[in-house]
Jmol script that loads the backbone (N, CA, C; Angstrom):
load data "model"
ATOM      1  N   UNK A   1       0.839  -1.173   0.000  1.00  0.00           N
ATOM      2  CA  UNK A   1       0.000   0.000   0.000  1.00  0.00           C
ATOM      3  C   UNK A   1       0.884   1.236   0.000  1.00  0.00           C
ATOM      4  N   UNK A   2       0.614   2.248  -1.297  1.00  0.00           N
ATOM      5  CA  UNK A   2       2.036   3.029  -1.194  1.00  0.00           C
ATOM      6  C   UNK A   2       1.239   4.221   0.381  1.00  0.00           C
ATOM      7  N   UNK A   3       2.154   4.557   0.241  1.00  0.00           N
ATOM      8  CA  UNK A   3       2.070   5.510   1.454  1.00  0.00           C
ATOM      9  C   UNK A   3       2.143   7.128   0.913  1.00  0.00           C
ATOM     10  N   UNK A   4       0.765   7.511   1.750  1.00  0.00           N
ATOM     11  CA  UNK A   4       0.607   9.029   1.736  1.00  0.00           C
ATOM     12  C   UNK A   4       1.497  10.254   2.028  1.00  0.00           C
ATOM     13  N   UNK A   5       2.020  10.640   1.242  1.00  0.00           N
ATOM     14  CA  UNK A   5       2.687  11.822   1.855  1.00  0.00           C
ATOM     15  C   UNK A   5       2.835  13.045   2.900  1.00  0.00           C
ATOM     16  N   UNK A   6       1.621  13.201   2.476  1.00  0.00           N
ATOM     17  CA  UNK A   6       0.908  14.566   3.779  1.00  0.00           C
ATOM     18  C   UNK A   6       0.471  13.793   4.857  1.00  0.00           C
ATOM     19  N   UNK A   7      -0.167  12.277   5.123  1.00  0.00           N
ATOM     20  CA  UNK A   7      -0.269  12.084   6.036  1.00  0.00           C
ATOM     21  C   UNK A   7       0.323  11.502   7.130  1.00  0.00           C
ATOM     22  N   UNK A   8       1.951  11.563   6.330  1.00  0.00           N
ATOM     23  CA  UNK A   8       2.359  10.472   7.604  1.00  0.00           C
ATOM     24  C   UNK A   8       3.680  11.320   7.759  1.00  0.00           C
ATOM     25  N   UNK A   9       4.162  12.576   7.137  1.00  0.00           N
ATOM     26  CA  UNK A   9       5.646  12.582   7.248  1.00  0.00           C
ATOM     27  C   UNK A   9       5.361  14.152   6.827  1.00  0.00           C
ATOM     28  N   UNK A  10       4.448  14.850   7.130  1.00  0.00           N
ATOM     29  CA  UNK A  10       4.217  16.562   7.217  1.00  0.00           C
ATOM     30  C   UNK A  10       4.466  16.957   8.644  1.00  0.00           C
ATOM     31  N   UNK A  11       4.780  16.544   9.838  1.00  0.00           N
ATOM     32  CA  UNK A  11       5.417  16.698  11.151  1.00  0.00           C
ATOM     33  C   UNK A  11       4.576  17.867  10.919  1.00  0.00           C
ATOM     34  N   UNK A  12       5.025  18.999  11.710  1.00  0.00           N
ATOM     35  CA  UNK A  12       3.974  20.299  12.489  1.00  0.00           C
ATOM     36  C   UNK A  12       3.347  20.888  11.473  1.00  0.00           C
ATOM     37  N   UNK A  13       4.231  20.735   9.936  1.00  0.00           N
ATOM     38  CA  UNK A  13       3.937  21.825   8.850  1.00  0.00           C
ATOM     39  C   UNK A  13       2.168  22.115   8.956  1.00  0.00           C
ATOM     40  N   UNK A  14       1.396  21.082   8.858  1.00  0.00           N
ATOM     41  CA  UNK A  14      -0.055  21.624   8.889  1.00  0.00           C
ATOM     42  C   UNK A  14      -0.591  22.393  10.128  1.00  0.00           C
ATOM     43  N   UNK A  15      -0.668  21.878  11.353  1.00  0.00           N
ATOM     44  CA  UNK A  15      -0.874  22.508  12.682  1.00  0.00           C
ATOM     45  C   UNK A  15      -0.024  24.370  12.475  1.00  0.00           C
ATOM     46  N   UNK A  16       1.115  24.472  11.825  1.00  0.00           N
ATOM     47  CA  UNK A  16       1.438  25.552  11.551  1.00  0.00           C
ATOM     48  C   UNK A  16       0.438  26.279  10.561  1.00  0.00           C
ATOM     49  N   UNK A  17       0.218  25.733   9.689  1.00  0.00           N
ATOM     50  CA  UNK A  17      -0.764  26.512   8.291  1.00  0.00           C
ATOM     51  C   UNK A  17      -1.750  26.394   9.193  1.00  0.00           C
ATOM     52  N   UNK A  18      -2.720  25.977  10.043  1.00  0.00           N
ATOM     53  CA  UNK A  18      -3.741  26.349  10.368  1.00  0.00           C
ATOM     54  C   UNK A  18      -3.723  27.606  11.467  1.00  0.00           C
ATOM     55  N   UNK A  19      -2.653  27.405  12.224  1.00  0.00           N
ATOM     56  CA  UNK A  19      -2.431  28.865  12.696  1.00  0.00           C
ATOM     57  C   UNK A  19      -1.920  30.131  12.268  1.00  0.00           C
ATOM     58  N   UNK A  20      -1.212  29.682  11.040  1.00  0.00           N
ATOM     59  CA  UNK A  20      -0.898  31.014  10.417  1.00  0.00           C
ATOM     60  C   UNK A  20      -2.015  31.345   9.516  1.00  0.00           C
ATOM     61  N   UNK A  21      -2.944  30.751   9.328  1.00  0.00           N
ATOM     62  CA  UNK A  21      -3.925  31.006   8.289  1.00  0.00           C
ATOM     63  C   UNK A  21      -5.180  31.479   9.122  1.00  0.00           C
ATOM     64  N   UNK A  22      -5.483  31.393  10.417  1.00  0.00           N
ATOM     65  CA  UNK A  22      -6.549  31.794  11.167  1.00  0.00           C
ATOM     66  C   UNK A  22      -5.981  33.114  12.004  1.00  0.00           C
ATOM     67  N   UNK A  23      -5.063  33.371  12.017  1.00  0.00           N
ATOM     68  CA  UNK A  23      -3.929  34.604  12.847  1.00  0.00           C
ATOM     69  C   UNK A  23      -3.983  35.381  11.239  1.00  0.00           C
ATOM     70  N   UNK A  24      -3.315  35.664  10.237  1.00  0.00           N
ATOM     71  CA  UNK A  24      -3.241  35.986   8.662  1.00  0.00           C
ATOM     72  C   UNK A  24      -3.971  35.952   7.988  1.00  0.00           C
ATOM     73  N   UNK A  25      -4.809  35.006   7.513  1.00  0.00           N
ATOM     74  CA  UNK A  25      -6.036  34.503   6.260  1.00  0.00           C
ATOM     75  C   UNK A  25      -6.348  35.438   5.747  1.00  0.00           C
ATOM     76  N   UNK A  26      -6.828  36.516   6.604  1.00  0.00           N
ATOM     77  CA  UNK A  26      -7.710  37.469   6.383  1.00  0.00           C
ATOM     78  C   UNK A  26      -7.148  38.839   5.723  1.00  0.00           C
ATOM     79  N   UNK A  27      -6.033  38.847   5.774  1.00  0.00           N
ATOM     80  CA  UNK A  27      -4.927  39.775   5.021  1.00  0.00           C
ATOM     81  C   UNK A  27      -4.479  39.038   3.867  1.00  0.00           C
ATOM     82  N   UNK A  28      -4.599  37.934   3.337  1.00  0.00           N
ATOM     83  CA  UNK A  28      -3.894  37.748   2.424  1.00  0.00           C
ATOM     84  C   UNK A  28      -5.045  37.715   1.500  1.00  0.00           C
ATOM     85  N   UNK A  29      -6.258  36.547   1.715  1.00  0.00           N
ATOM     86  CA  UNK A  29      -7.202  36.830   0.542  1.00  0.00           C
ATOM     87  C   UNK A  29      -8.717  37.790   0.878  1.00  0.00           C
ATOM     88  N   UNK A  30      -8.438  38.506   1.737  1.00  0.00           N
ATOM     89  CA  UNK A  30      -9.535  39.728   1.586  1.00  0.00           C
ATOM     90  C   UNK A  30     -11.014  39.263   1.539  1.00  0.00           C
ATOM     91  N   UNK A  31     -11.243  37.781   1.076  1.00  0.00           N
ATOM     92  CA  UNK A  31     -12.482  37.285   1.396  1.00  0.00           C
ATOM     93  C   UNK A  31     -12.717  36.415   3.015  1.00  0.00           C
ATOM     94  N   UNK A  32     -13.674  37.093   3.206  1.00  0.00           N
ATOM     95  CA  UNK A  32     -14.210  35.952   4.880  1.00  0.00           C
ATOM     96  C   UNK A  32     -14.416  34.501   4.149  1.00  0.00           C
ATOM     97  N   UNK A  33     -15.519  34.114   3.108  1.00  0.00           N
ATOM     98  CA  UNK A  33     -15.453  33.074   2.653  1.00  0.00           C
ATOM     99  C   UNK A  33     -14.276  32.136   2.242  1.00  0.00           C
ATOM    100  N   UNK A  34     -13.705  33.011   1.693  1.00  0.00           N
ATOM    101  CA  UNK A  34     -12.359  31.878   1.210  1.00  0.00           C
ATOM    102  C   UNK A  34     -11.509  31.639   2.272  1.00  0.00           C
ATOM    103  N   UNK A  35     -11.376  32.771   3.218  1.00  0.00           N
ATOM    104  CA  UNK A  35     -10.291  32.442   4.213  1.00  0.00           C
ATOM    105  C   UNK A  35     -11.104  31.555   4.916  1.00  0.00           C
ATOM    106  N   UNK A  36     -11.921  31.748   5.461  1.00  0.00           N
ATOM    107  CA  UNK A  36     -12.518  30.324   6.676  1.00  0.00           C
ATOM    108  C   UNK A  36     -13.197  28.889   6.206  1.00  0.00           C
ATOM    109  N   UNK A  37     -12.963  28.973   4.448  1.00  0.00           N
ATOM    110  CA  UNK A  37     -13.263  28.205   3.442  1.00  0.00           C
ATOM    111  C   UNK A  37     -11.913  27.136   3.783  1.00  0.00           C
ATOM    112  N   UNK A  38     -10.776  28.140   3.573  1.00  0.00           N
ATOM    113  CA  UNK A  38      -9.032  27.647   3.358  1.00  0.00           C
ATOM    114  C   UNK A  38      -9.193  26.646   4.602  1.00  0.00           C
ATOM    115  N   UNK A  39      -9.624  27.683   5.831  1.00  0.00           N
ATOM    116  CA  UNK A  39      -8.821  27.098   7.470  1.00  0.00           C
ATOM    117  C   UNK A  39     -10.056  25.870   7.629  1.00  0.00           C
ATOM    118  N   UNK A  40     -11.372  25.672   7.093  1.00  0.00           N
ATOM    119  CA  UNK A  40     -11.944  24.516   7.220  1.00  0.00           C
ATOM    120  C   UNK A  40     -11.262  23.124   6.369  1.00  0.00           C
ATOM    121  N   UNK A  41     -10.683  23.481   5.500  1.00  0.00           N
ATOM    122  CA  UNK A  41     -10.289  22.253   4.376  1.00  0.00           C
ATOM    123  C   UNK A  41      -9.179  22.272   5.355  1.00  0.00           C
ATOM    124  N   UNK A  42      -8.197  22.966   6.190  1.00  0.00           N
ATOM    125  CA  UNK A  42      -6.753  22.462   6.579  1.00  0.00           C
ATOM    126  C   UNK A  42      -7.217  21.638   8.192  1.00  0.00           C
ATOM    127  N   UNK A  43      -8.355  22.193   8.744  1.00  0.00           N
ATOM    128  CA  UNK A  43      -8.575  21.908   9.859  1.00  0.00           C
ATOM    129  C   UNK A  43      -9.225  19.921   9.757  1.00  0.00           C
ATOM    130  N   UNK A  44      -9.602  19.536   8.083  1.00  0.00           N
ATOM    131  CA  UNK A  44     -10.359  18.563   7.717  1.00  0.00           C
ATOM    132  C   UNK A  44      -8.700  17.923   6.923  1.00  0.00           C
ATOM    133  N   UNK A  45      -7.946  18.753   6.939  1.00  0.00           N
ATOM    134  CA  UNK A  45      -6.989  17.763   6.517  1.00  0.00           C
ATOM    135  C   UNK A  45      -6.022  17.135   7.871  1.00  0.00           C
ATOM    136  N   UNK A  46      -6.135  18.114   8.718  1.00  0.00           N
ATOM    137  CA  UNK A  46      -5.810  17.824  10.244  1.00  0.00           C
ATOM    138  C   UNK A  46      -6.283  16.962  11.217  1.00  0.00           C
ATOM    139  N   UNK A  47      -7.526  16.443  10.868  1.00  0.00           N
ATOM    140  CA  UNK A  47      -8.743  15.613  11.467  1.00  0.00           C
ATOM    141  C   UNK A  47      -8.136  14.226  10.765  1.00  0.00           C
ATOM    142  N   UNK A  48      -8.031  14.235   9.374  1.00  0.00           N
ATOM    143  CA  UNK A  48      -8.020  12.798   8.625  1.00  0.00           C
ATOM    144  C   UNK A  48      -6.555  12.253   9.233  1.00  0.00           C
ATOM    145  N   UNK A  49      -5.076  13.492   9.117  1.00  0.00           N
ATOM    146  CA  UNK A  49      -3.786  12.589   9.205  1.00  0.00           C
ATOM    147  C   UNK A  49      -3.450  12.315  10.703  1.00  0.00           C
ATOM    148  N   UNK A  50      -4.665  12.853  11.664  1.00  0.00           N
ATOM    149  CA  UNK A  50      -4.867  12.352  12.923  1.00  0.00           C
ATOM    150  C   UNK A  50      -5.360  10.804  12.964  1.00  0.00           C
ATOM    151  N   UNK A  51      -6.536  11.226  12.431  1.00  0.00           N
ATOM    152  CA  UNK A  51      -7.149   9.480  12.466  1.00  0.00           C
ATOM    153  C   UNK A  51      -6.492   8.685  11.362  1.00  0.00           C
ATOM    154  N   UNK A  52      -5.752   8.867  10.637  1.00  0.00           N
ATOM    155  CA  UNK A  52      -4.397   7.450  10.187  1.00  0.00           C
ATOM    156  C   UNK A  52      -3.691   7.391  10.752  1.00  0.00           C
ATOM    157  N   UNK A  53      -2.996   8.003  10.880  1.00  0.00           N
ATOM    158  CA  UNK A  53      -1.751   8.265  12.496  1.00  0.00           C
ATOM    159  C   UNK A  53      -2.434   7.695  13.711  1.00  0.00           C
ATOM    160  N   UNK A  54      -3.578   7.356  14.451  1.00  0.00           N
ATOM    161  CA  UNK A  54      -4.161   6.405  15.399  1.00  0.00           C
ATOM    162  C   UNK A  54      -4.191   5.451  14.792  1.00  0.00           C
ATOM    163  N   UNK A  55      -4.743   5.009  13.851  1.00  0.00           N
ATOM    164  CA  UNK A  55      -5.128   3.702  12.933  1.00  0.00           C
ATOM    165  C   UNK A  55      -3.654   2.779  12.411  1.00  0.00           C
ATOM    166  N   UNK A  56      -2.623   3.693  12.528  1.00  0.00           N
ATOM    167  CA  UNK A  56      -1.558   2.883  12.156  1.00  0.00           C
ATOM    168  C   UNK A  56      -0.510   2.619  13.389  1.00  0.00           C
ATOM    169  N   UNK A  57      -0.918   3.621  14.905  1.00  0.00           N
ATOM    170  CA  UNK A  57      -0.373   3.217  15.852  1.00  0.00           C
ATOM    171  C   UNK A  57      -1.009   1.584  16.510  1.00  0.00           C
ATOM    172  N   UNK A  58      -2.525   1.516  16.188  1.00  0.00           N
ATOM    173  CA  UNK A  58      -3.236   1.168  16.664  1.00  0.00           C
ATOM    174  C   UNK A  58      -2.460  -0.228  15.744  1.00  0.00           C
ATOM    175  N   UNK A  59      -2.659  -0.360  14.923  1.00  0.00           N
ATOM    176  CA  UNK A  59      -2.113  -1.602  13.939  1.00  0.00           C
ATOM    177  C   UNK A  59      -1.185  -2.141  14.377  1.00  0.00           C
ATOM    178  N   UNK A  60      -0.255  -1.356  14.886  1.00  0.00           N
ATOM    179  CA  UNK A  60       1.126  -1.490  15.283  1.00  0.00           C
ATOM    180  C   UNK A  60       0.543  -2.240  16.726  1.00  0.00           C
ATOM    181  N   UNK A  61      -0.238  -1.976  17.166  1.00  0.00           N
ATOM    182  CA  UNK A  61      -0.161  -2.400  18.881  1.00  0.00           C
ATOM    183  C   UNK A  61      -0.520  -4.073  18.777  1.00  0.00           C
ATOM    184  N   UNK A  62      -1.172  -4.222  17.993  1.00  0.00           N
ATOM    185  CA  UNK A  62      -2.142  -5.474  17.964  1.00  0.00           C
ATOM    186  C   UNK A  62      -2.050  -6.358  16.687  1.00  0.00           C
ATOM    187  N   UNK A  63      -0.349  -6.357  16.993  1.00  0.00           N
ATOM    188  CA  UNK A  63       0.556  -7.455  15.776  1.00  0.00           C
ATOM    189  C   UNK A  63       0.101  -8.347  16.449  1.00  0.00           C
ATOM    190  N   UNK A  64       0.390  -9.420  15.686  1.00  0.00           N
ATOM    191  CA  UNK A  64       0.132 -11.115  16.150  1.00  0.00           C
ATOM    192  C   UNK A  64       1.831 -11.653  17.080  1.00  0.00           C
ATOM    193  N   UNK A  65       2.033 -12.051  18.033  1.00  0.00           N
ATOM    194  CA  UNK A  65       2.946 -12.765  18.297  1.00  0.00           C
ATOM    195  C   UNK A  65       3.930 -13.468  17.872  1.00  0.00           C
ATOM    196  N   UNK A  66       3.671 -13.357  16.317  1.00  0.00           N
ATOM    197  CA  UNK A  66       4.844 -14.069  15.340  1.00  0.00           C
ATOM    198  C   UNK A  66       5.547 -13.157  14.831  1.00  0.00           C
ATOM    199  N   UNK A  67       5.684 -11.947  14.764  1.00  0.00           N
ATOM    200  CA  UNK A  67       6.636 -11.035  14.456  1.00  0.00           C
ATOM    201  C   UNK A  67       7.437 -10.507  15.874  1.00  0.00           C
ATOM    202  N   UNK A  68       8.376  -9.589  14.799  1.00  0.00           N
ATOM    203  CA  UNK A  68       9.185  -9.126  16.459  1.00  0.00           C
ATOM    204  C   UNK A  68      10.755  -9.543  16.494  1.00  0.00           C
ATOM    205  N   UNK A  69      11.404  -9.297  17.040  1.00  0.00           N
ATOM    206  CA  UNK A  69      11.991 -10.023  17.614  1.00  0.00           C
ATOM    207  C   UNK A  69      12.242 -11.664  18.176  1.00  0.00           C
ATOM    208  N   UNK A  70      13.151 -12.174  17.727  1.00  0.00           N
ATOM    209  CA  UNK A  70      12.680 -13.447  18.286  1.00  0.00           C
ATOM    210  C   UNK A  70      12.400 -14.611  19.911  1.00  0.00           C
ATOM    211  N   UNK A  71      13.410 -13.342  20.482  1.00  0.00           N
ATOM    212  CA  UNK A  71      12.839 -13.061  21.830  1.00  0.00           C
ATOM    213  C   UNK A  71      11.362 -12.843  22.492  1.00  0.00           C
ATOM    214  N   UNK A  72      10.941 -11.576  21.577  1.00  0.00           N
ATOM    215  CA  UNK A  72       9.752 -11.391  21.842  1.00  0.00           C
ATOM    216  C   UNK A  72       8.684 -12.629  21.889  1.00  0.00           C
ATOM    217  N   UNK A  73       9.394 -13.467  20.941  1.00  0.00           N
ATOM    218  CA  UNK A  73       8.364 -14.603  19.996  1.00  0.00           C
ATOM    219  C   UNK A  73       8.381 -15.800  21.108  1.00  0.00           C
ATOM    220  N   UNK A  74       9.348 -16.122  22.152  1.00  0.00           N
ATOM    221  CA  UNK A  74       8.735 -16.914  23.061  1.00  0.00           C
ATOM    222  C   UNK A  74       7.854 -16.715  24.145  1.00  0.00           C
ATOM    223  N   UNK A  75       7.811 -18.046  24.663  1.00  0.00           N
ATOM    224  CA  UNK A  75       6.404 -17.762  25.157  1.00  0.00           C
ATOM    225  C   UNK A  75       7.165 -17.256  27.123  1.00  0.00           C
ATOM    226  N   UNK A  76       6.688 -16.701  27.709  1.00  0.00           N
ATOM    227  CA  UNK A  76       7.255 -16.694  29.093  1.00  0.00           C
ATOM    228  C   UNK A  76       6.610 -16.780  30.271  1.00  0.00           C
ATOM    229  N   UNK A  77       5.603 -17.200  30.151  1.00  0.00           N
ATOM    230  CA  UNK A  77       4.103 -16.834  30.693  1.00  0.00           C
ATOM    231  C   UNK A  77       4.651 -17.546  31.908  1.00  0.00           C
ATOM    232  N   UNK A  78       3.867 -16.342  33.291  1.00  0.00           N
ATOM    233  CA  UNK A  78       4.129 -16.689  34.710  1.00  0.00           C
ATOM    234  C   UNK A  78       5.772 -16.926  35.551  1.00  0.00           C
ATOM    235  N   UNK A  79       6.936 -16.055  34.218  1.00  0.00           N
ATOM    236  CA  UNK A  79       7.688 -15.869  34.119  1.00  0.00           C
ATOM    237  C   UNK A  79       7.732 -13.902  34.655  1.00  0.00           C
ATOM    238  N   UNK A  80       9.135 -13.854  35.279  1.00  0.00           N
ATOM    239  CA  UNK A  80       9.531 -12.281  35.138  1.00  0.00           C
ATOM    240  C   UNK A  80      11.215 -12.154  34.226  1.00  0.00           C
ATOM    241  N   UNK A  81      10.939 -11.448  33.460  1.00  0.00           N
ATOM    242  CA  UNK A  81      12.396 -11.687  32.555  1.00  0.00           C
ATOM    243  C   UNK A  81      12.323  -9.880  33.105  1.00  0.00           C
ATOM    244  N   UNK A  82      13.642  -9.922  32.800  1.00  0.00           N
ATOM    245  CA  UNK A  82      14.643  -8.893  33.327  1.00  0.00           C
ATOM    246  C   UNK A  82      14.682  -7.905  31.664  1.00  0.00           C
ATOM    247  N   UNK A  83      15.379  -6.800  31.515  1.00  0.00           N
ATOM    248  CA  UNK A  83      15.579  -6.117  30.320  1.00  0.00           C
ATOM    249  C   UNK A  83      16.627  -6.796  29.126  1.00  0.00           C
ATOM    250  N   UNK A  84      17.235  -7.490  29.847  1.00  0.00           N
ATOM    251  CA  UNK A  84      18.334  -8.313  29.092  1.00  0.00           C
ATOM    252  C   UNK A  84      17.629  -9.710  28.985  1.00  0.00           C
ATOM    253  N   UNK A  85      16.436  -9.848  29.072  1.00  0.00           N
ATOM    254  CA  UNK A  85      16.159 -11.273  28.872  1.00  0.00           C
ATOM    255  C   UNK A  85      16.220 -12.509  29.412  1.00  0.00           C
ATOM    256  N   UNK A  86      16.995 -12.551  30.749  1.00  0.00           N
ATOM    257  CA  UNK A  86      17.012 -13.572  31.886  1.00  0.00           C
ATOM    258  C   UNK A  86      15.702 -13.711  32.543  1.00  0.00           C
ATOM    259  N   UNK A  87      15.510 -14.749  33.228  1.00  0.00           N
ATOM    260  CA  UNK A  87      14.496 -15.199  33.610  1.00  0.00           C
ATOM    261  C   UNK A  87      14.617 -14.915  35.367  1.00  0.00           C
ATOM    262  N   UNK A  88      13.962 -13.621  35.819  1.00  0.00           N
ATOM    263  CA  UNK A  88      14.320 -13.356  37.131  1.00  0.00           C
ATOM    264  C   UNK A  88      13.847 -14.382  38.356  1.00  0.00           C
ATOM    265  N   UNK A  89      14.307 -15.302  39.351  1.00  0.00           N
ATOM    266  CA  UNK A  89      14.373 -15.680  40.003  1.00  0.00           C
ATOM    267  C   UNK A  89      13.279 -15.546  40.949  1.00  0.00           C
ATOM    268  N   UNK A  90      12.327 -16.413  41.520  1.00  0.00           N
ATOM    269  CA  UNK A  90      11.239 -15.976  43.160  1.00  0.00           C
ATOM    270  C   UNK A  90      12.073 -15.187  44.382  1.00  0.00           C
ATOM    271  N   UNK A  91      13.159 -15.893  44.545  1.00  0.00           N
ATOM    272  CA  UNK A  91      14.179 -14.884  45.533  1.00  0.00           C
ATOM    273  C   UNK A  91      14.493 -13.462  44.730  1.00  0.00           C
ATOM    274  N   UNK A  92      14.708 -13.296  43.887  1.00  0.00           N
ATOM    275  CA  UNK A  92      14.739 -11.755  43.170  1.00  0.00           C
ATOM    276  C   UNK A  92      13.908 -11.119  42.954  1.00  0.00           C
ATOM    277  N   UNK A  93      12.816 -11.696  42.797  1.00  0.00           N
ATOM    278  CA  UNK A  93      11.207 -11.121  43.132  1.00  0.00           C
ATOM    279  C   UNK A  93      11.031 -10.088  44.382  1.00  0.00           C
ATOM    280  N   UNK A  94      11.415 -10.614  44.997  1.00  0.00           N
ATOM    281  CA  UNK A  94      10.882 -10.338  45.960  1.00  0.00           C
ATOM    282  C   UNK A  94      11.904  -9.009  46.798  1.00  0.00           C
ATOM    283  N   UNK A  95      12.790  -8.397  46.189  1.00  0.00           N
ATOM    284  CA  UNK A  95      13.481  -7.459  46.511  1.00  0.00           C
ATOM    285  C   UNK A  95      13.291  -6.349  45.860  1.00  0.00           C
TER     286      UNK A  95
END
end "model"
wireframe off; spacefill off
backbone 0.3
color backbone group
């Protein structure tokens, strides 16, 4: 799926155009319509690369267990592993 440009890799640039365009608008094109015309289409382009940007964190959260790392990929259950991957001890528990 190729990937969107504006929505995944425009960092502040839009959140900026909507404030410079609701602070300015009104000096540059002299119409009320067009300027709050402009800041509705940026405020609706601000809404959408929000909700893909959730939708692809969200994707990310709720991989299946077979990717990853291959660490990640065993099972450890009722286990405490440490940051390095050891299997912490009931006496180490407990300190």
């Amino acid at each position: 799926m190729p990937q969107i440009i504006w929505a995944g890799q425009s960092g502040c640039l839009l959140p900026l155009l909507i404030i410079f365009n609701l602070f300015f608008g009104k000096l540059f094109f002299h119409s009320t319509a067009i300027w709050l015309g402009i800041e509705g289409v940026l405020i609706f382009l601000f809404i959408l690369k929000v909700h893909f940007f959730v939708r692809k964190i969200s994707r990310q959260s709720h991989r299946p267990q077979g990717r990853g790392l291959p660490s990640a990929r065993q099972s450890h259950r009722g286990r405490v592993i440490d940051v390095e991957g050891r299997v912490v001890e009931e006496k180490e528990k407990l300190k």
